[in-house]
N, C-alpha and C positions, 0 to 999 in steps of 0.2 A: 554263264551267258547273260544273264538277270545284270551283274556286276556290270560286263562291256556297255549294256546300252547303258546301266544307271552312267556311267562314266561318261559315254559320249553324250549324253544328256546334259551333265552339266559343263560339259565343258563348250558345247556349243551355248547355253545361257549364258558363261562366262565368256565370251567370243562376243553375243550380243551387246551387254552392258557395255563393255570396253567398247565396241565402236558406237553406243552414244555419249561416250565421251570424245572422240574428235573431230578435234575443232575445224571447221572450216575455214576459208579465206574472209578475213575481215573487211567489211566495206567501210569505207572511211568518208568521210562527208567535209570536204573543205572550200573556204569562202574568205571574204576580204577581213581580214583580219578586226576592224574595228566595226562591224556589222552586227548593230543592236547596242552597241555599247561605244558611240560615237555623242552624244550628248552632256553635255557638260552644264552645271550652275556659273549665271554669270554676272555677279552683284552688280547694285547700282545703288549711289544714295539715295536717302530720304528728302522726302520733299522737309522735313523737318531738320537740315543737317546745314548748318551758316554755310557751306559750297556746295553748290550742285551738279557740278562735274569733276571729275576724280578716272586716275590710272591704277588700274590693277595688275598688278604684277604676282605671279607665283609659279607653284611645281604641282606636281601631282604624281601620285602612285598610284599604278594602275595595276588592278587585280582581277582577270576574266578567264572566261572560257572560250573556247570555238564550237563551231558547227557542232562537231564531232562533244559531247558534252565533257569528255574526260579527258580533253586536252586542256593544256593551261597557257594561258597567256597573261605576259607579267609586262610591267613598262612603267618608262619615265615619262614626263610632258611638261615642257615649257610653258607658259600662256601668257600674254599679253593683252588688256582690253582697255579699252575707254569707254566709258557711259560716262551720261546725262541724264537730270532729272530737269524738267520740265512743271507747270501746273496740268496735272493729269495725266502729263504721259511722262516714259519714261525710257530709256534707250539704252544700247550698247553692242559696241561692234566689236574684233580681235580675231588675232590669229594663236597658230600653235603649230610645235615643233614637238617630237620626241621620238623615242627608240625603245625596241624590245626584243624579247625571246618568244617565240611560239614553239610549245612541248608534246612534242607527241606522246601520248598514252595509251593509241589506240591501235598502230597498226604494231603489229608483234615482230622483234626481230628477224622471226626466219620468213618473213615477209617482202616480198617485191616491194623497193621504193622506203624502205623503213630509212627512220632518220633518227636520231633523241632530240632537235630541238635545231629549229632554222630564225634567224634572224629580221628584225621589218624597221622600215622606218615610216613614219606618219608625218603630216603634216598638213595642216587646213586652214579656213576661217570660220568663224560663228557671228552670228549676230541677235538679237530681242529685243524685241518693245513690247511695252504693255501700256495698257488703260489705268489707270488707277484712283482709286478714293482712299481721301487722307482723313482718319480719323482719331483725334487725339495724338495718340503718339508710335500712328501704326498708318501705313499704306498699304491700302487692299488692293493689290494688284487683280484684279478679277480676269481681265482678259489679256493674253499675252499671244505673243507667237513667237517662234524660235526656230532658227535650221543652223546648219552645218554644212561646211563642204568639207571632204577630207579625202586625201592621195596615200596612196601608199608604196613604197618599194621595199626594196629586198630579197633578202634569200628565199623568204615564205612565198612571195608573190611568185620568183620563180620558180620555187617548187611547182604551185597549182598550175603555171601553163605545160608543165615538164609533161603532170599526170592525166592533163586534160585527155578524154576517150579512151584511158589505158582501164582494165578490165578493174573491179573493186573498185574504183575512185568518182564518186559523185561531186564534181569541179565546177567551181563557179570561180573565172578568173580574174573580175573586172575588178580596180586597183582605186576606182573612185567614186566616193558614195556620197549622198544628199540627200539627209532628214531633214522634214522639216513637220512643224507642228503647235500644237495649240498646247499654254501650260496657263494654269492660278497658280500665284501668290500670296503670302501674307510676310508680311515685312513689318518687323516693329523696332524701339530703341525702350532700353530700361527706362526707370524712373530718375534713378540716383547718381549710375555709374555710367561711364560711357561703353555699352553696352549696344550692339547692335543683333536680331537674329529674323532670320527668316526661314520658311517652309514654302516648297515648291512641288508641285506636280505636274508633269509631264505627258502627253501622249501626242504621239506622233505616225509618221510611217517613214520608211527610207529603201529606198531606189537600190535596185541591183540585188534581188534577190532571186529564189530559183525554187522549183517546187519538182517534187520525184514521186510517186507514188508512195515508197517508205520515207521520205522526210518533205513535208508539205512546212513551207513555209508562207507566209503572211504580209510580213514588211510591216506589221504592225510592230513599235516599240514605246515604251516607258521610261520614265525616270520619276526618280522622287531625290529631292536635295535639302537638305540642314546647311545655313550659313550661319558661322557666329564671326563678330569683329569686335575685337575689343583695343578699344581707340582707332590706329591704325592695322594692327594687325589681325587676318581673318582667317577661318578655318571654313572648307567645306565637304562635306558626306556626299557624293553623290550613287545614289544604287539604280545602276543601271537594269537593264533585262539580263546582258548577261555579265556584267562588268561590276566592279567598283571604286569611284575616286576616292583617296586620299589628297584634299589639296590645302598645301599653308600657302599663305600671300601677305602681301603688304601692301595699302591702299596709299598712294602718290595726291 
C-alpha cells in the first residue's frame, strides 16, 4: 500500500514539472519597421575644403531588430544628398529609397498568424544644419539639428493591419514616421594626406510610437556615427538604438 501512494506521489510531481514547461501563446509586439533606427550620418564639407558644396551619392547596409527584440530586420538603401558649407553654418538636404526582409523569430509555428519573414519597402527625406567653429584643421560643429521623414510599404506593413486587435498581437500600424533632433559634431582633415573624419552624436525623439503596460515605449532615440573620406570616397558607421548602417559613397 506504502508502494501505491509512493507511486502516485511521484507521478503527480512528475505531472507537475511537465506542465511548467508549457509554453503559452506568445505575444508578439510589432511596429513600423524603421522605428528607432530611421536616422542616418549625412557629410558635409569643411569649411577648410577649396569647394564648399558637394553631392553625396551612396548605399547602405542595414542591420536591425524590431519591437519584438528577436526579430531581424536586414536591408538595402539608396541615398542621395547635397550640402553646403557656409562661414559658420553648414547644411544638407536628400532623400532615400531602399528595400528589405523583416524575420520573424518570435511567434512559433504552431501559432496563429506565423510567417518566416514578410517583405518592406522604405523611402523618405532627411535634412541637418549645424553651427559651427573652425579651428585649425577641424570644425566643431557644436549645435546641429536633424529629422527625417520616412514611408513605408509592403508585405510587413500589411501584415500589422491584418493582426491589428487579433488576441497575442500588440500592433502599432502607422506606415510614416518623423524624427527629429538635436546632434554635436567634430569634423576634421589630416595633416598630410587627404584625409577627411568625423564623430557624431545624436538624440532625438520620433513620432508614432505606442506604450502597453508590458512594453512602454518612449519615442526617445540615439545615434552615434564615424565618417572617413578619403579624397572622394567615404565610409560611414552609423549605430543606431536598434539598427546599424554600413554606408560606402562617393563625394560629386
Amino acid at each position: 500500500m506504502n508502494q501505491s501512494y509512493l507511486f502516485f506521489f511521484f507521478c503527480f510531481i512528475a505531472c507537475s514539472l511537465t506542465s511548467c514547461f508549457v509554453a503559452g501563446p506568445v505575444v508578439s509586439h510589432n511596429g513600423p519597421v524603421l522605428y528607432d533606427q530611421d536616422i542616418t550620418y549625412q557629410p558635409k564639407p569643411l569649411w577648410s575644403d577649396t569647394v564648399h558644396h558637394a553631392v553625396y551619392l551612396s548605399g547602405s547596409v542595414i542591420s536591425g531588430s524590431g519591437l519584438n527584440v528577436n526579430d531581424e530586420m536586414s536591408a538595402g538603401q539608396f541615398n542621395l544628398s547635397l550640402a553646403y558649407t557656409l562661414k559658420n553654418i553648414s547644411f544638407a538636404a536628400g532623400g532615400f529609397v531602399g528595400a528589405g526582409s523583416y524575420k520573424n523569430v518570435t511567434i512559433p509555428d504552431s501559432q496563429a498568424f506565423y510567417y518566416h519573414s514578410k517583405s518592406f519597402g522604405i523611402s523618405g527625406v532627411r535634412a541637418s544644419i549645424n553651427y559651427y567653429v573652425h579651428l585649425g584643421r577641424a570644425d566643431l560643429r557644436l549645435i546641429g539639428l536633424e529629422g527625417v521623414y520616412s514611408h513605408e510599404s509592403g508585405d510587413y506593413a500589411d501584415f500589422r493591419s491584418m493582426v491589428l486587435n487579433k488576441r497575442n498581437f500588440v500592433v502599432n500600424t502607422r506606415t510614416d514616421l518623423f524624427t527629429v533632433g538635436e546632434s554635436s559634431e567634430l569634423a576634421w582633415h589630416a595633416r598630410y594626406v587627404p584625409l577627411q573624419y568625423a564623430f557624431r552624436l545624436f538624440l532625438g525623439y520620433t513620432n508614432g510610437g505606442f506604450s502597453t503596460t508590458d512594453y512602454p515605449t518612449s519615442g526617445l532615440t540615439g545615434s552615434f556615427a564615424y565618417f572617413m573620406q578619403l579624397k572622394r570616397s567615404f565610409l560611414t558607421v552609423d549605430l543606431n538604438t536598434r539598427a546599424l548602417y554600413l554606408t560606402l559613397g562617393y563625394r560629386f
